[in-house]
N, C-alpha and C positions, 0 to 999 in steps of 0.2 A: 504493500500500500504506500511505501513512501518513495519518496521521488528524487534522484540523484542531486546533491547539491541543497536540499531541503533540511531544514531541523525536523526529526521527527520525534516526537516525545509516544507516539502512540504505537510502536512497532509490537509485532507479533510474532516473532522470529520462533521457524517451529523449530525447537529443537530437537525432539526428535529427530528427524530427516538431519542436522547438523552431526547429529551424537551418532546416526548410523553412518556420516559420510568419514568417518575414523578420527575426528577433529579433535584432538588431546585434549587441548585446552581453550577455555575464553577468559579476555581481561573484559572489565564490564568498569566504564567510568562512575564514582559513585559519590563524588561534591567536586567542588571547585570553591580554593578562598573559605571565606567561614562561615558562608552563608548559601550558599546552589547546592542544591539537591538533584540528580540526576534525577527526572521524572519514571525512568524506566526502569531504573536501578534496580528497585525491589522484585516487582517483575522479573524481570531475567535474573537473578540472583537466586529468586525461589527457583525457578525454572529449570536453571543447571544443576540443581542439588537433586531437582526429580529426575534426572535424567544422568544422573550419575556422571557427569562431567567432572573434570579439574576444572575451579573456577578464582578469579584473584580479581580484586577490587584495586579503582586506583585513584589517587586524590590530583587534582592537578593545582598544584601550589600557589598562590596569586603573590605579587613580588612586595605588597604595599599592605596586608594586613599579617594580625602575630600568628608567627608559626605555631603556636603553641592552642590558642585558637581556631588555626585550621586541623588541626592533628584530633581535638576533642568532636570537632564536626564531622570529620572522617569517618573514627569509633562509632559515635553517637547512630551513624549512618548505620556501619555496621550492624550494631547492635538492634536496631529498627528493624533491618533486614532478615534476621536471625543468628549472626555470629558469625566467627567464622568458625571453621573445624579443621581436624588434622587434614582435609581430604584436600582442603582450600591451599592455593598458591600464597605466597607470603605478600603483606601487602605493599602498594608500590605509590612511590612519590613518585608524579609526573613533573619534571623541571624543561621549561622550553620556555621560548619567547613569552610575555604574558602583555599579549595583544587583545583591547576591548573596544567595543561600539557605544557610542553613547544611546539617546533616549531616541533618537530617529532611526538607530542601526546601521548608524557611519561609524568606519574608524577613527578614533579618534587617532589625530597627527600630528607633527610637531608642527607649529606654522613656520618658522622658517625650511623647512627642507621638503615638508609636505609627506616625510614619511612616517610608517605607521608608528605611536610612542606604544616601544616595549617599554612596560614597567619594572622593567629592572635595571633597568639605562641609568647609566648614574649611579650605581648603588655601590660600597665598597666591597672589593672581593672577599674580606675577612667577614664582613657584613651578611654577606647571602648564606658561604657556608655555615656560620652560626645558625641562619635560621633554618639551615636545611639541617643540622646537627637534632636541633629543640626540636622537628618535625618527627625524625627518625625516632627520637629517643624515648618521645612523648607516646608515640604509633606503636613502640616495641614494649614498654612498660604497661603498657591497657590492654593489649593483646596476647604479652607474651611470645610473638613469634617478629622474627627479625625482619624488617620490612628491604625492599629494594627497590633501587634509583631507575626512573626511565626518563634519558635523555640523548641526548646529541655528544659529539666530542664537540661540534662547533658552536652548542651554546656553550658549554661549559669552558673552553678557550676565551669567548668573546665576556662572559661574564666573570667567573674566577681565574681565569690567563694563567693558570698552571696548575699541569696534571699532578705533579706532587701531591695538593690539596689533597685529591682524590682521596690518598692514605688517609684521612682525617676520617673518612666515615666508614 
């Protein structure tokens, strides 16, 4: 029912037919920031536990609210949803560009250069991994199970400029 290039919040993905085409696993986004809730979240999260799927949830981090805050909305999802279980994939910080539209559903952009403001532009490199630190740390202590990073090499060059850091989490 949904349409290429559309939001669809009302999917009805059968899983069945997925779960017989041999497909291991699914990630299923499940907030954004401290405040978005995947609408479909719960749905397909029930859905892959009927179907005996590996299933792993993933938070996509917003550059300008507390990591610590996002981490409790993440759980909170979780736990809404019915938890996670041994069967579950570990859960995953999403770090990428943190590109938004305002109230008309334009990008918002920098006015001198006209292009898109990532919200992490600017931020100090010791700065972000802190908060990607308090995210992980917060997500592993509620949960119990050690969460993992989904990113780019080229954001992480462009926003913490050295792979060393990496070692830090």
């Amino acid at each position: 029912a949904c349409k290429a290039g559309e939001h669809c919040s009302r999917c009805r993905i059968d899983w069945a037919k997925v779960a017989d085409s041999k497909i291991a696993f699914v990630f299923l986004k499940a907030t954004h920031g401290a405040r978005y809730k995947d609408p479909a979240f719960e749905y397909h999260w029930r859905a892959l536990a009927q179907h005996k799927m590996h299933r792993g949830a993933r938070h996509f981090m917003s550059a300008d609210e507390d990591p610590v805050e996002q981490a409790d909305h993440f759980v909170e999802r979780l736990e809404a949803a019915g938890k996670l279980t041994a069967w579950d994939l570990p859960p995953v910080l999403e770090l990428e560009r943190d590109l938004r539209r305002d109230a008309a559903k334009k990008w918002i952009v920098v006015a001198e250069t006209g292009q898109r403001l990532d919200f992490w532009q600017g931020q100090d490199p010791d700065e972000i991994a802190g908060k990607i630190l308090k995210w992980l740390n917060r997500v592993e202590q509620k949960t119990g199970r050690v969460p993992i990073i989904y990113t780019s090499r080229s954001w992480w060059m462009e926003r913490i400029k050295d792979e060393k850091k990496f070692a830090l989490l």
